[in-house]
VMD Tcl script that draws the C-alpha trace (Angstrom):
set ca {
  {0.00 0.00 0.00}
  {1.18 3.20 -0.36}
  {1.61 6.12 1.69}
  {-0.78 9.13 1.43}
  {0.47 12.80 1.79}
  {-2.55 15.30 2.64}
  {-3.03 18.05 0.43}
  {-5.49 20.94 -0.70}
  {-6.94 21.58 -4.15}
  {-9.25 23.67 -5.61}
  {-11.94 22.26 -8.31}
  {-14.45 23.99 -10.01}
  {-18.08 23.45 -8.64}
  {-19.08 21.73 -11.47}
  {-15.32 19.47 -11.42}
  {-16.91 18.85 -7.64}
  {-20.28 17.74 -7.96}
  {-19.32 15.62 -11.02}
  {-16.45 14.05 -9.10}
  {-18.84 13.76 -6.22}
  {-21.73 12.35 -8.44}
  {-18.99 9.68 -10.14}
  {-17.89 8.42 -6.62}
  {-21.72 7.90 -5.03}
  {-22.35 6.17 -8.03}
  {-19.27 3.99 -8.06}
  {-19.74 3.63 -4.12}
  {-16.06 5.02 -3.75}
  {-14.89 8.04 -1.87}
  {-14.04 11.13 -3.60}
  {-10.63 10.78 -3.03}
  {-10.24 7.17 -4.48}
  {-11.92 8.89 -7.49}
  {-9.52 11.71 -7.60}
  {-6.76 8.63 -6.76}
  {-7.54 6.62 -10.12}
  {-8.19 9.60 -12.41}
  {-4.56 10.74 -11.44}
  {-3.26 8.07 -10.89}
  {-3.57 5.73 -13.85}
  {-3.22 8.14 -16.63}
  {-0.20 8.18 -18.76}
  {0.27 9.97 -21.62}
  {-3.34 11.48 -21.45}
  {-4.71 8.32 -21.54}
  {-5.71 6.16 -18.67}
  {-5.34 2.06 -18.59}
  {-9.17 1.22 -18.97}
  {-8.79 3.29 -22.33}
  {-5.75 2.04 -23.79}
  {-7.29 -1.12 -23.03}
  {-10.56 -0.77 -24.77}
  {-8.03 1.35 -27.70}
  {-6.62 -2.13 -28.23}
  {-9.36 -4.57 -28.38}
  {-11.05 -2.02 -31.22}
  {-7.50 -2.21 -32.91}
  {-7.65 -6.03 -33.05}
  {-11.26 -6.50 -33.61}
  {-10.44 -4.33 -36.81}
  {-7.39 -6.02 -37.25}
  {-9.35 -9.53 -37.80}
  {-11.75 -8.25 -39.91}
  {-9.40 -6.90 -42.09}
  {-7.47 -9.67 -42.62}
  {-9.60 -11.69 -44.87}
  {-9.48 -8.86 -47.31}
  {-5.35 -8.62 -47.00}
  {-4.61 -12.72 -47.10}
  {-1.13 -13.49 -49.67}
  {-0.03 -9.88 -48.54}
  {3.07 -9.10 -46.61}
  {2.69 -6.07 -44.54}
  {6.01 -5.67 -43.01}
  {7.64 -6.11 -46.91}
  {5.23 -3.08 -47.84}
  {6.06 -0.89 -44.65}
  {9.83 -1.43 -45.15}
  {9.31 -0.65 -48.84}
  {7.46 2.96 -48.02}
  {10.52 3.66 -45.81}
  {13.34 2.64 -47.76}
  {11.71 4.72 -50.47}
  {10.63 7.81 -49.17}
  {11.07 10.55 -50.92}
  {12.03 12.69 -47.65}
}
mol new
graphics top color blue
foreach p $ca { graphics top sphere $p radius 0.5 }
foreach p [lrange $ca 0 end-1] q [lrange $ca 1 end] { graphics top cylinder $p $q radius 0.2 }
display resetview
């Protein structure tokens, strides 16, 4: 577990009641709310959406596929890079 440092912030009324609306609904205390949202994000982006980024990525990815069989992807990628007319 890790160790909590007490601090002050200010949110706008509406950041406050939405926060506070999101947490009664989730049956979590504000601050565990506040916790995750900082918490997890990286690069703008938390986990849950990266995750849920991915499966769409792969669910297009298989569909795809039956329209791309007998070609070679990585030969095509390396081709627009080696030929790049920078």
């Amino acid at each position: 577990m890790s160790n909590y440092i007490t601090t002050n912030i200010r949110l706008s009324e509406e950041d406050y009641f939405r926060l506070k609306e999101e947490a009664a609904k989730r049956r979590k205390s504000l601050s565990a709310v506040i916790r995750e949202k900082v918490g997890t994000k990286k690069n703008g982006h938390s986990k849950a959406d990266v995750e849920k980024f991915m499966q769409d990525i792969r669910k297009l990815a298989r569909e795809n596929a039956k329209y791309l069989k007998g070609v070679d992807g990585v030969k095509i990628i390396r081709n627009m890079r080696d030929n790049a007319k920078w």
